[in-house]
Every structure is written in C-alpha cells, then in structure tokens.
C-alpha positions in Angstrom: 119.5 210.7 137.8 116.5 210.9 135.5 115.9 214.5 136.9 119.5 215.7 136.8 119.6 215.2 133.0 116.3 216.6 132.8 117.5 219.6 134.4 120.8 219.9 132.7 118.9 219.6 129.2 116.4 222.2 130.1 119.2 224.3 131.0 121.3 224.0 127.6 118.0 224.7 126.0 117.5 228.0 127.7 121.3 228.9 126.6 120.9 228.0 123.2 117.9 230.1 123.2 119.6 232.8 124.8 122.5 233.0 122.4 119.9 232.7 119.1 118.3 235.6 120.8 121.6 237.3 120.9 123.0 236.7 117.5 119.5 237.9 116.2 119.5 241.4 118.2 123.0 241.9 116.6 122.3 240.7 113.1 119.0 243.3 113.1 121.2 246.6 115.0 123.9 245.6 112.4 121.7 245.3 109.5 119.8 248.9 110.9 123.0 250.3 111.0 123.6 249.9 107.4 120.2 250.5 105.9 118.7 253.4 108.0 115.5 253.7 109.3 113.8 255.3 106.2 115.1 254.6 102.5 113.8 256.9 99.7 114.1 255.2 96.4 112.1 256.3 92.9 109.1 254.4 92.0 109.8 252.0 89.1 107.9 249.5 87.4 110.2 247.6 86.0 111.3 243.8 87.5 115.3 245.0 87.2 117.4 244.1 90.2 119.4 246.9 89.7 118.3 249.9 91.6 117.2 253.3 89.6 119.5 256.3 90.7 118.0 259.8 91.5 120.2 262.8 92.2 121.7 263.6 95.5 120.3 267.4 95.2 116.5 267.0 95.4 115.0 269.6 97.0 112.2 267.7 98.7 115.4 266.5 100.3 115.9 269.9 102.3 111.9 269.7 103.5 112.7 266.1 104.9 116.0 267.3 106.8 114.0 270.1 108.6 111.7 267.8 109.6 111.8 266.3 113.6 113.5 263.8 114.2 115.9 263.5 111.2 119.5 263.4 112.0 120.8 262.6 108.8 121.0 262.0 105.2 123.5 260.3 103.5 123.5 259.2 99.7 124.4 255.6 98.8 125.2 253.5 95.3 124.1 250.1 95.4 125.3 247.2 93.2 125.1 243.8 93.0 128.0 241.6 92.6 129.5 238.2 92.7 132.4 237.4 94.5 134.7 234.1 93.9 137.4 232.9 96.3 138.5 229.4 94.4 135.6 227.4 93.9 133.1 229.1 96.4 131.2 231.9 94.6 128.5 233.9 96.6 126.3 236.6 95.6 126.9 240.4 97.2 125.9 243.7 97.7 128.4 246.4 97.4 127.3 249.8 99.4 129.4 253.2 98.5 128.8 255.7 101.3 130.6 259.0 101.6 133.9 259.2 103.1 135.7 261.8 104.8 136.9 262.8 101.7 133.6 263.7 100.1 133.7 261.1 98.0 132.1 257.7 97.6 133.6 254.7 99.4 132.7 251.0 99.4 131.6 250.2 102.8 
C-alpha cells in the first residue's frame, strides 16, 4: 500500500511540474509577444517611471529595418496606470500600438 501512494504522489508531482512548466512557456511567448525581441528606448538619467518619448521618424530607424533579420518595427506609448474595480486597486501598464487605422490603439 506504502508503494502505491508513493507512486501516486510521485506521479501528481510530475503533473504539477508539468503544468508549472506549461503556464511559464505561455506566460514568457505571451509576454515576448507584447514586448518584442529588441526595445530601443533613449538614454535617460533620470529615476522617473515614466518613459521618455523619441519620435517615430528617426532615421537610424531606416538602417535598423534593412538590417537581416528585422521583420518589423512598430511604435508604442507606454503609461502607467491604476485601475479600481470596488475596493481592489492594482497597478497597470497601458500599451497603445498602431491599429489598422494608423492610429494608436490601447492594446
């Protein structure tokens, strides 16, 4: 009997291991899905948590598209936030991407 439980607790340990494993991969392609490989960002000195913006025409921005490998580059605004639902407040990120439209959309 000793071994059956053994082997039965060995067993739910490997599945809960499995499914961490799982939820992880899809956290991290979900999270690289979002963010990119590469994020170009000014240099700032400051401590701010707000992000510095740079313009969307740069033209070292042209060199990096020609470059192998690059499939794409898309602008993004990033800001902060708090959201409250009743008494539970949590901090956010808001992310504006380019729609269809051309314009910028909250993601």
């Amino acid at each position: 009997m000793a071994a059956v439980a053994i082997a039965v607790s060995f067993f739910i340990i490997i599945v809960a291991v499995a499914v961490s494993a799982g939820f992880r991969n899809a956290i991290r392609s979900g999270v690289a899905a979002m963010t990119g490989d590469v994020r170009i960002e000014p240099y700032t000195s400051g401590t701010g948590s707000d992000p510095v913006s740079m313009p969307a025409d740069l033209p070292s921005l042209e060199e990096i598209r020609a470059l192998p490998g690059v499939v794409d580059i898309t602008p993004v605004a990033v800001r902060a936030g708090i959201v409250k639902n009743g008494d539970i407040i949590h901090g956010v990120v808001v992310k504006g991407i380019p729609g269809n439209e051309g314009g910028l959309a909250v993601s």
